[in-house]
Each structure stands twice: as structure tokens, then as C-alpha cells.
N, CA, C and O atoms as a DFTB+ gen file, in Angstrom:
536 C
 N C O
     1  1       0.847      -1.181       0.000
     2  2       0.000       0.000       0.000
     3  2       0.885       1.234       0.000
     4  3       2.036       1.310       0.430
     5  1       0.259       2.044      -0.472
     6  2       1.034       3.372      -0.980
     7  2       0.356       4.660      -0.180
     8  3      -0.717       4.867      -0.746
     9  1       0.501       5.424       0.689
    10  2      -0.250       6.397       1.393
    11  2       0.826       7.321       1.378
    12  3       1.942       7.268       1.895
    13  1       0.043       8.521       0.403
    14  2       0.794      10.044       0.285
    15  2       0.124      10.756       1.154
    16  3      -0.973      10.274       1.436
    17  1       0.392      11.710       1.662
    18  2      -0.007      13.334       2.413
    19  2       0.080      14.181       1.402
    20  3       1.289      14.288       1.196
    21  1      -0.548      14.908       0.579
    22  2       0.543      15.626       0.171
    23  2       0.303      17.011       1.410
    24  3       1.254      17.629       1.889
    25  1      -1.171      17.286       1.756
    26  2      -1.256      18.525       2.550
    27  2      -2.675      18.129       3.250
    28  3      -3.497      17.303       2.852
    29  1      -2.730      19.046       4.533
    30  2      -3.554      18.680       4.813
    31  2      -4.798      18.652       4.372
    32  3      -5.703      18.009       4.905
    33  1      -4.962      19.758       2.792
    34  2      -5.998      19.830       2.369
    35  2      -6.275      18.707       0.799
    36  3      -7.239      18.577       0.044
    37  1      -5.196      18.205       0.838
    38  2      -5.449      17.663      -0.559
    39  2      -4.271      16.049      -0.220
    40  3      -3.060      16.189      -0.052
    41  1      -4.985      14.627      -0.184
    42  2      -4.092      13.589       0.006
    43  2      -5.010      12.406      -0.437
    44  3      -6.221      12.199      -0.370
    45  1      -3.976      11.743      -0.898
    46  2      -4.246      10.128      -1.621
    47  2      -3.928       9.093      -1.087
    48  3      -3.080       9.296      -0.218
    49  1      -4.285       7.788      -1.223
    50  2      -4.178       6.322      -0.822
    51  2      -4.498       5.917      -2.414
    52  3      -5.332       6.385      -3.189
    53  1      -3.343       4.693      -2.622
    54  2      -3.860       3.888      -3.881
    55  2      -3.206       2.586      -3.127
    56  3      -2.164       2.398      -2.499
    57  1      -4.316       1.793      -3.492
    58  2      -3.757      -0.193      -2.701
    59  2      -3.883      -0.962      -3.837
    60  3      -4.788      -0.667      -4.617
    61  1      -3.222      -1.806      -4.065
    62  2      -3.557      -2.735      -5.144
    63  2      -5.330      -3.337      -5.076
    64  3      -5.994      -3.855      -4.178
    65  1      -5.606      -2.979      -6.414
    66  2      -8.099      -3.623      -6.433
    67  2      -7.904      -5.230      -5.844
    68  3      -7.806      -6.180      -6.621
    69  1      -7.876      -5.337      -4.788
    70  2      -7.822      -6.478      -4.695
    71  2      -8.707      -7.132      -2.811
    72  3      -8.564      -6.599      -1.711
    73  1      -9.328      -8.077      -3.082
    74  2      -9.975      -7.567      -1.539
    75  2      -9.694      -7.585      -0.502
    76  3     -10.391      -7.253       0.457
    77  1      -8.247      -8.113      -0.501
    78  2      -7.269      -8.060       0.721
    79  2      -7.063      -6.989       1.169
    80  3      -6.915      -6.912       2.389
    81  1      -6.987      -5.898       0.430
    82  2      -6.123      -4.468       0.872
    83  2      -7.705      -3.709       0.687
    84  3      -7.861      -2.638       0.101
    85  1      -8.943      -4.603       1.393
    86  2      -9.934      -3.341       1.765
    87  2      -9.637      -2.664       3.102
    88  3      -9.663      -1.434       3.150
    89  1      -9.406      -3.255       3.995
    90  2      -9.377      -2.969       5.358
    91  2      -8.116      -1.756       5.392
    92  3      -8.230      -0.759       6.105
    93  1      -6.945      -1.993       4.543
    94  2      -6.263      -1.212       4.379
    95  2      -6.378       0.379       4.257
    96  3      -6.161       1.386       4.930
    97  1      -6.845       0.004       3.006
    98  2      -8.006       1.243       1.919
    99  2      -9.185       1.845       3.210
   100  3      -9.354       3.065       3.217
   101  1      -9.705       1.289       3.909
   102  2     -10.380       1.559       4.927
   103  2      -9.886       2.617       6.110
   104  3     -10.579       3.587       6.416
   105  1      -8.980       2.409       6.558
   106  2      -7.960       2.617       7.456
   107  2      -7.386       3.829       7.137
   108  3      -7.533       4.910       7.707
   109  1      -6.561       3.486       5.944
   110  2      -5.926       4.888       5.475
   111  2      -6.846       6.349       5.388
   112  3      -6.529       7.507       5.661
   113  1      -7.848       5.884       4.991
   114  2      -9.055       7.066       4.386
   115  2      -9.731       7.824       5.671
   116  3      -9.880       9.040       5.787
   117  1     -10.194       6.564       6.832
   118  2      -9.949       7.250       8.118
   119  2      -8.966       7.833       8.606
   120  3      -9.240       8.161       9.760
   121  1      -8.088       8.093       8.356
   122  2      -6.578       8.356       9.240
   123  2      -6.138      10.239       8.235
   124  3      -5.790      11.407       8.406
   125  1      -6.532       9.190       7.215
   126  2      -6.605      10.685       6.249
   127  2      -7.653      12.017       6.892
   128  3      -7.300      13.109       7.336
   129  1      -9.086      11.421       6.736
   130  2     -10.490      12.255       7.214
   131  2      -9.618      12.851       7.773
   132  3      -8.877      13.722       7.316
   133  1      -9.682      12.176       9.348
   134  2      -9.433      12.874      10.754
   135  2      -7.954      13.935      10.761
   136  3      -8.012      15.109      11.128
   137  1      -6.844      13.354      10.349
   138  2      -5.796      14.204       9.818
   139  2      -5.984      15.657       9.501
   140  3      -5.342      16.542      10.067
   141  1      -7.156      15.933       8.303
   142  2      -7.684      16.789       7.687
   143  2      -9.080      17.457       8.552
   144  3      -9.875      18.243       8.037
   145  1      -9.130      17.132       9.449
   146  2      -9.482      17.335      11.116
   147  2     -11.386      17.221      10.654
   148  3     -12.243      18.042      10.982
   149  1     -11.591      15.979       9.849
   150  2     -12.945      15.793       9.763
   151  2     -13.301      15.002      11.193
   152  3     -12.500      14.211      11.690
   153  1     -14.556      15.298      11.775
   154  2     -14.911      14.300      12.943
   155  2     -14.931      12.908      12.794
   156  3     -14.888      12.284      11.734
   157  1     -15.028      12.289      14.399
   158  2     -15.154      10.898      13.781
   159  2     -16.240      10.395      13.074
   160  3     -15.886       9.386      12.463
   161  1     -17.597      10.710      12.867
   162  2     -18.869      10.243      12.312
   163  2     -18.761      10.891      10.822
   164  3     -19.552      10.594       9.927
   165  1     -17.821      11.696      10.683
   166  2     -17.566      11.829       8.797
   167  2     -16.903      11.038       8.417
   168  3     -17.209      10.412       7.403
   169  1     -15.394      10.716       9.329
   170  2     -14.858       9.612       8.796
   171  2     -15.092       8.099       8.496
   172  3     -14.607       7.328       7.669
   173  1     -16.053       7.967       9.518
   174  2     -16.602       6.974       9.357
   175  2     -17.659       6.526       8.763
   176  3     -18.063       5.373       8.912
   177  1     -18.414       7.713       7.763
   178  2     -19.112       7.623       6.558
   179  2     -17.861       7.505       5.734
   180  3     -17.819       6.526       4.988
   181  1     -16.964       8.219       5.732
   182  2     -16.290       7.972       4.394
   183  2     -15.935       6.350       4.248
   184  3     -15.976       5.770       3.163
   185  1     -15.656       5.847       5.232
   186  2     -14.786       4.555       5.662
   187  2     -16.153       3.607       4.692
   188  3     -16.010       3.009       3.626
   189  1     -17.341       3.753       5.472
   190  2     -18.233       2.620       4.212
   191  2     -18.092       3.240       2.969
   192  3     -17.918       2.461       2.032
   193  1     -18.120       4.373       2.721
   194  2     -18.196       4.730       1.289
   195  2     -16.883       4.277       0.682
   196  3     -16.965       4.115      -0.536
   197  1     -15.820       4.057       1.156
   198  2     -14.858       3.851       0.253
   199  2     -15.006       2.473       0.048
   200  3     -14.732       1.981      -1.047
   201  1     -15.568       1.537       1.351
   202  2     -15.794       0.290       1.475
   203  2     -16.432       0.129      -0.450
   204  3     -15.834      -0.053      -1.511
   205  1     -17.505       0.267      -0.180
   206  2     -18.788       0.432      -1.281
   207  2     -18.402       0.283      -2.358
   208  3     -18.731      -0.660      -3.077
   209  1     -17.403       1.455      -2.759
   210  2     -17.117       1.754      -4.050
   211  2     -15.550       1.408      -4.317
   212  3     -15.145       2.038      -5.294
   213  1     -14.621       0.636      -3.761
   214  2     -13.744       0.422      -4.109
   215  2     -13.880      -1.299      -4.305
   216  3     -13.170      -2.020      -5.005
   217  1     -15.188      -1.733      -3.326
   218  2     -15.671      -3.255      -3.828
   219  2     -16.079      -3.081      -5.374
   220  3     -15.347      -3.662      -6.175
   221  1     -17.020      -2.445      -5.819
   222  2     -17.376      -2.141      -7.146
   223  2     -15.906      -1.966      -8.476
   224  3     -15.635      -2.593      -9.500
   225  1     -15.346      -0.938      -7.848
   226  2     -14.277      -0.990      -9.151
   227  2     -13.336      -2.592      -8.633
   228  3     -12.582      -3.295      -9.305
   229  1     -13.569      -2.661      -7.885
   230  2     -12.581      -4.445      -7.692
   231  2     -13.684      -5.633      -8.472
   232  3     -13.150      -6.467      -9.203
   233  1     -14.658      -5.658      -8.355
   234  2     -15.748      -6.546      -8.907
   235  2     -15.765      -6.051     -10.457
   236  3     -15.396      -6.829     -11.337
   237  1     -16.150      -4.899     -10.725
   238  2     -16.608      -4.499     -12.242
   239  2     -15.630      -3.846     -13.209
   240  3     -16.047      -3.485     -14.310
   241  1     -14.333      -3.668     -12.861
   242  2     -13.199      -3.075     -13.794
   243  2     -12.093      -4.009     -13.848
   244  3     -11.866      -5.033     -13.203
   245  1     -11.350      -3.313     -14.927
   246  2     -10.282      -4.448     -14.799
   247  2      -9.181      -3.861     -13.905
   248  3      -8.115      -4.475     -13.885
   249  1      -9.346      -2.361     -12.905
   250  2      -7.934      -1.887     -12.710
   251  2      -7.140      -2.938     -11.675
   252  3      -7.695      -3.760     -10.946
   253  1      -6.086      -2.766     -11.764
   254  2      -5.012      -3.102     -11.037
   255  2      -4.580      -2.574      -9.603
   256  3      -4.047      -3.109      -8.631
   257  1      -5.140      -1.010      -9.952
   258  2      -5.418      -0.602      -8.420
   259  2      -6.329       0.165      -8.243
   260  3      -7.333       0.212      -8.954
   261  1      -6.106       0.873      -7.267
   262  2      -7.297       1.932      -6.375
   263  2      -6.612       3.148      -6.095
   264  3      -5.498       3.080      -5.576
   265  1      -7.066       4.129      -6.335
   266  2      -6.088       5.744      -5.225
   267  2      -8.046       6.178      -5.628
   268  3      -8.924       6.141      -6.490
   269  1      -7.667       6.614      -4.018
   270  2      -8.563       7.075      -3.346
   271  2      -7.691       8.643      -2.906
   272  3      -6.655       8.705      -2.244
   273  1      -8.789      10.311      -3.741
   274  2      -7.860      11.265      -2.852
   275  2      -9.132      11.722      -2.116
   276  3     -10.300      11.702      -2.506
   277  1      -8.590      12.151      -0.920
   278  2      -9.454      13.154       0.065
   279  2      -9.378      14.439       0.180
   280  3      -8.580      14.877       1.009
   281  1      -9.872      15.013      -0.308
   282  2     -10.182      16.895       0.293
   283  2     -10.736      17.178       1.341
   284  3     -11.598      16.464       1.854
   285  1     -10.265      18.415       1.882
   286  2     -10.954      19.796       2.208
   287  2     -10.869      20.453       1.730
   288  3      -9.769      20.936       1.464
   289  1     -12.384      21.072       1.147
   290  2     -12.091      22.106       0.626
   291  2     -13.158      23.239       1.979
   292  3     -13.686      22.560       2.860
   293  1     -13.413      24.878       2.071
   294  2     -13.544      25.176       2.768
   295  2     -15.185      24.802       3.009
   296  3     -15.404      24.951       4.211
   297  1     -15.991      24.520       2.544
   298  2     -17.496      24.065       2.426
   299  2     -17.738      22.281       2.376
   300  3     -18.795      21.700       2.619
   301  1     -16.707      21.793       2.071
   302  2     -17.391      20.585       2.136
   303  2     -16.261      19.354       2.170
   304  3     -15.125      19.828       2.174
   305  1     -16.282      18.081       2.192
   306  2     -15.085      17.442       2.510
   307  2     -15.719      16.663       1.055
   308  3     -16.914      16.679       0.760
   309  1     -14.462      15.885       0.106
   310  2     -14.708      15.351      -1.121
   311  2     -13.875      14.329      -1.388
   312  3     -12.677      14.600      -1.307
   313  1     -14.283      12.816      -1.794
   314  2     -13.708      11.900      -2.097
   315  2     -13.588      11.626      -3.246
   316  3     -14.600      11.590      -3.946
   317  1     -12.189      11.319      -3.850
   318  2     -12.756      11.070      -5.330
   319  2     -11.947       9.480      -5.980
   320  3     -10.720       9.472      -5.885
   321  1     -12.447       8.535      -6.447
   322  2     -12.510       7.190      -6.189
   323  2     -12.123       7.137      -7.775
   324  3     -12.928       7.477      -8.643
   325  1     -10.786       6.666      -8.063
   326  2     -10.268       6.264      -9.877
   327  2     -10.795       5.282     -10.237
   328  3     -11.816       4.803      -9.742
   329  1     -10.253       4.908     -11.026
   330  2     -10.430       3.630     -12.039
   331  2     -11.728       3.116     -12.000
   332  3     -11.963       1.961     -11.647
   333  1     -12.796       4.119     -12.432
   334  2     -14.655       4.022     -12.488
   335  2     -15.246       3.706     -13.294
   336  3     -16.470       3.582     -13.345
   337  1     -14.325       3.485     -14.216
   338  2     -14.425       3.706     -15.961
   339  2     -15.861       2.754     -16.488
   340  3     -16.699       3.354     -17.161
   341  1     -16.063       1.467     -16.196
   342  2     -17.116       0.665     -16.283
   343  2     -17.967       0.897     -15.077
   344  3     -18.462      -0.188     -14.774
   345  1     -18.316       1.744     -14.337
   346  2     -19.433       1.964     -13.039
   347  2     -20.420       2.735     -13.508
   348  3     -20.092       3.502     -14.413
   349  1     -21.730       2.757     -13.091
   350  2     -22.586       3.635     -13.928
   351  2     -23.238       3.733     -12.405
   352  3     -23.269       2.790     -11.614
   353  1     -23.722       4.992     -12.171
   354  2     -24.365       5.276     -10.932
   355  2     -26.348       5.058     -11.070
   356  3     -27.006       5.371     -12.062
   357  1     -26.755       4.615     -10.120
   358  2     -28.410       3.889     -10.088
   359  2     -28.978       5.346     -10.626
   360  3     -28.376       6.414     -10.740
   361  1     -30.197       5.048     -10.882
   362  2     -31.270       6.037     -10.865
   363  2     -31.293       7.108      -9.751
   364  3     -30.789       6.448      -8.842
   365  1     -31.489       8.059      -9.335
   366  2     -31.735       8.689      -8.311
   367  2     -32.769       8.239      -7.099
   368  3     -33.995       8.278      -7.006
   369  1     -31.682       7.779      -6.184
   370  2     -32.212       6.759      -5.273
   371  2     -33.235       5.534      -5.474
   372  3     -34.101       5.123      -4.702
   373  1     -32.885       5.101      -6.685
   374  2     -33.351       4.021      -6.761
   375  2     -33.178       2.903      -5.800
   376  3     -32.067       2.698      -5.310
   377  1     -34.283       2.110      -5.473
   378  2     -34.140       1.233      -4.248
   379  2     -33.532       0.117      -4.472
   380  3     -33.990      -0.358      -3.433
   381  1     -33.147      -0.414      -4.731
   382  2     -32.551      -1.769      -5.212
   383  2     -33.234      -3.041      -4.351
   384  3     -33.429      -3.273      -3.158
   385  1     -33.490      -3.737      -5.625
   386  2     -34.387      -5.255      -5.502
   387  2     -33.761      -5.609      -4.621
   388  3     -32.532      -5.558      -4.650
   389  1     -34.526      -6.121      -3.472
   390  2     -34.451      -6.942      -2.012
   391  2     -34.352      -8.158      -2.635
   392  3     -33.435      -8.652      -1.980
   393  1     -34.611      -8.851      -3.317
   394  2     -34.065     -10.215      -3.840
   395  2     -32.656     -10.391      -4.186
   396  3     -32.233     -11.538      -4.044
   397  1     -31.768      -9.433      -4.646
   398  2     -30.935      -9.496      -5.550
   399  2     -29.313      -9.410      -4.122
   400  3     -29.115      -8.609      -3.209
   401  1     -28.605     -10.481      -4.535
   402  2     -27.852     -10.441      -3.635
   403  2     -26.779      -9.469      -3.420
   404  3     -26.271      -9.261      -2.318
   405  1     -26.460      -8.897      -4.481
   406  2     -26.045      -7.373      -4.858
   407  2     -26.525      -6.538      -5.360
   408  3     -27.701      -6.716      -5.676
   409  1     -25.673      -4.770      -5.806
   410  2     -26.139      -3.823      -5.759
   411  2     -26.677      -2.875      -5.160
   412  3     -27.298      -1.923      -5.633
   413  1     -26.296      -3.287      -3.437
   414  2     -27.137      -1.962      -2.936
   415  2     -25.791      -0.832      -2.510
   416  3     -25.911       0.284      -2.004
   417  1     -24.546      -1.531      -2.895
   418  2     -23.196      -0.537      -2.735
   419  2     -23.471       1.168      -3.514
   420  3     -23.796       2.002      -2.668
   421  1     -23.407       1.522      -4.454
   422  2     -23.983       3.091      -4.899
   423  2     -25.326       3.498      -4.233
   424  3     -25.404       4.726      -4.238
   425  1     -26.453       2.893      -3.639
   426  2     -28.041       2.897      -3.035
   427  2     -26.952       3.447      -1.556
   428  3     -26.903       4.650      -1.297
   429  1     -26.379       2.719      -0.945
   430  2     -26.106       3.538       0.079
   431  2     -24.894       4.625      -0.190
   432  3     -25.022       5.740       0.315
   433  1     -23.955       4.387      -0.818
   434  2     -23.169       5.676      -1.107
   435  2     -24.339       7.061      -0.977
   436  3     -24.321       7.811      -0.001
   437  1     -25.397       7.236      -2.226
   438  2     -26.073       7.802      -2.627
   439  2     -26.410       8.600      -1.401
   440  3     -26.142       9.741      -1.024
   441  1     -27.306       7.278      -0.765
   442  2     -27.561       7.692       0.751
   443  2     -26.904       8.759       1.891
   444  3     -27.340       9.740       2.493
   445  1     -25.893       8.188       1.864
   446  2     -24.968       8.654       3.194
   447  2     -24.208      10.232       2.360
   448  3     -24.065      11.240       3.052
   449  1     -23.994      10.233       1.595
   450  2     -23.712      11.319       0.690
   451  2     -24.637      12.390       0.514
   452  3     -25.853      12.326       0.337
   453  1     -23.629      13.727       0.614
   454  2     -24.532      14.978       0.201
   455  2     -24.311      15.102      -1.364
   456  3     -24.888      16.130      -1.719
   457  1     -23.704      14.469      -2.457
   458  2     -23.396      14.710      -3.233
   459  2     -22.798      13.616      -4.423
   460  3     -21.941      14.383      -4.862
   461  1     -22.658      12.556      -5.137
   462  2     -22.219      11.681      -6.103
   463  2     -22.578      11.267      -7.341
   464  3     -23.605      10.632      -7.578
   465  1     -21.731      11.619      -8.180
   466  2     -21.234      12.211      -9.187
   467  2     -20.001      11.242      -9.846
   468  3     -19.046      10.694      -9.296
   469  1     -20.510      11.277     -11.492
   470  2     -19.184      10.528     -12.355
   471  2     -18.800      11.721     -12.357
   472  3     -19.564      12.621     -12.006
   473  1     -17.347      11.987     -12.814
   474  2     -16.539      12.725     -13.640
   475  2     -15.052      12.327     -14.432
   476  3     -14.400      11.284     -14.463
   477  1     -14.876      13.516     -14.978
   478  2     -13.976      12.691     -16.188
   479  2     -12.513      13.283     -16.188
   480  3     -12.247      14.262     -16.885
   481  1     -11.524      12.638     -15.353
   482  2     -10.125      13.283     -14.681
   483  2      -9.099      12.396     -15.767
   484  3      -8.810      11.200     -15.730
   485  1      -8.570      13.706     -16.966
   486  2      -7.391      12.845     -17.717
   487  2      -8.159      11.773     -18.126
   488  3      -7.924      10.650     -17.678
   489  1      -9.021      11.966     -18.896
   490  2      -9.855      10.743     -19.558
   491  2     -10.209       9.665     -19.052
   492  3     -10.814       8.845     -19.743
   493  1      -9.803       9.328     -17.238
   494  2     -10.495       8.580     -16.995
   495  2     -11.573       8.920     -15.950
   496  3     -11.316       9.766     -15.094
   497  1     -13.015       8.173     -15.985
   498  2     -13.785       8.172     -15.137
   499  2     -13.801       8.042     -13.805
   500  3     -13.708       6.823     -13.660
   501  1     -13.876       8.657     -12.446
   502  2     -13.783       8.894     -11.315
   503  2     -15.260       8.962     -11.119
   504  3     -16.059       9.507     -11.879
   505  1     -15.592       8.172      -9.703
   506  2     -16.977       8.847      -8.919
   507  2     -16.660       9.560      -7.896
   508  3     -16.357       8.896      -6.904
   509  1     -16.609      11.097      -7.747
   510  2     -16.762      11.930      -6.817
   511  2     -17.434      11.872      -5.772
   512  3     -18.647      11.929      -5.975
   513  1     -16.986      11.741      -4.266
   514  2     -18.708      11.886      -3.456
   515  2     -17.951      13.261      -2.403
   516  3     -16.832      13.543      -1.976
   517  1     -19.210      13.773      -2.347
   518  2     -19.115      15.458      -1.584
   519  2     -20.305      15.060      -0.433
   520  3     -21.508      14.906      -0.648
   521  1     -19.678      14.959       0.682
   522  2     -20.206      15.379       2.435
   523  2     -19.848      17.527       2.681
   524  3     -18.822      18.207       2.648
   525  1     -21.490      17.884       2.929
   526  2     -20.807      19.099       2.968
   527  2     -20.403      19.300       4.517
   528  3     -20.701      18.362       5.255
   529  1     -19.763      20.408       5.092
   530  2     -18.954      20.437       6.443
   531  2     -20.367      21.196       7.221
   532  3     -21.095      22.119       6.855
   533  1     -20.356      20.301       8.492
   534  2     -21.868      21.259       9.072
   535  2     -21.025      22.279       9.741
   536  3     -21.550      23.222      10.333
């Protein structure tokens, strides 16, 4: 695992997509939050959200890895999750079939999030998620 700082307002984690290095990926992103002096109940939304969506690009892409960066910016704290390229985000809160043994990973991102969003960084696809700062 690879964990940069670069500042307190702007820092990355990338682990090899693989599901060994979730707890890792987990860990770091908390350590990051709080660093960047988010409370513990933000960090620990971020912590499932990275859960969520770094299972997804490990299940549905082919990458090789993960970098996960964290912001502050002065209004809101922002995660932004690489190698997305094959992820397509649900309907707007769409509920996801109670039968179906997956898919409810983006249903709760969505959830716990003030904000999530594809975007398109150096041609590749990223899902953004924005918690704003109370």
C-alpha cells in the first residue's frame, strides 16, 4: 500500500483492487479524514463509502489498483474514487431489488452522501462523493 499526504488539504491512498487491501483502503481514508481534522462520524461515513465503491471498481473493472484522494475544501469534505471507468451510478435513489444479492453498494453511497457524481479526470472516469462540512 502506498499512502501520500501531500497537505492537509489535498491527500491520496492507492492499494492494489484487490480484496485483501480493503481494510487497508479503509484505514488509510480514516486516518486521512481525521488528519484533515474531519470528525469521527464523517470519517466513518467515508470509511463505508470507500468500502462500497472500491468493492465495485474491484468486482466491475479491470484496474489493477485503487487511489482514493481526500479533500478539504472550505465548504465541504470530497472523495474522489479512480479507475470508475465501467461503473454507472443507479437512478436517483433508486431502491434496489431486495431479492438481488447485490447492488445496494452506490443505493447507500447515494444515501450517506450529500453529493455523487461521475466525472472525467485525464480521460479517466472517477466517482466523486461530496459530504458538505456542518
Amino acid at each position: 500500500m502506498t499512502t501520500t499526504a501531500a497537505s492537509v488539504g489535498d491527500s491520496h491512498v492507492t492499494v492494489d483492487a484487490d480484496v485483501s487491501q480493503l481494510g487497508h483502503l479503509r484505514a488509510a481514508v480514516v486516518r486521512l479524514a481525521c488528519q484533515a481534522g474531519a470528525p469521527s462520524d464523517v470519517a466513518e461515513t467515508f470509511e463505508l463509502v470507500v468500502s462500497e465503491l472500491a468493492t465495485n471498481v474491484i468486482r466491475h473493472t479491470t484496474s489493477k489498483t485503487i487511489t482514493i484522494t481526500f479533500e478539504r475544501t472550505a465548504t465541504d469534505w470530497q472523495l474522489l474514487v479512480s479507475d470508475a471507468d465501467r461503473l454507472v451510478l443507479s437512478e436517483p435513489k433508486a431502491v434496489p431489488d431486495p431479492a438481488q444479492l447485490a447492488g445496494r453498494g452506490l443505493f447507500i453511497v447515494e444515501a450517506v452522501m450529500d453529493w455523487v457524481e461521475l466525472v472525467i479526470v485525464d480521460g479517466q472516469q472517477h466517482i466523486r462523493c461530496i459530504k458538505h462540512i456542518a
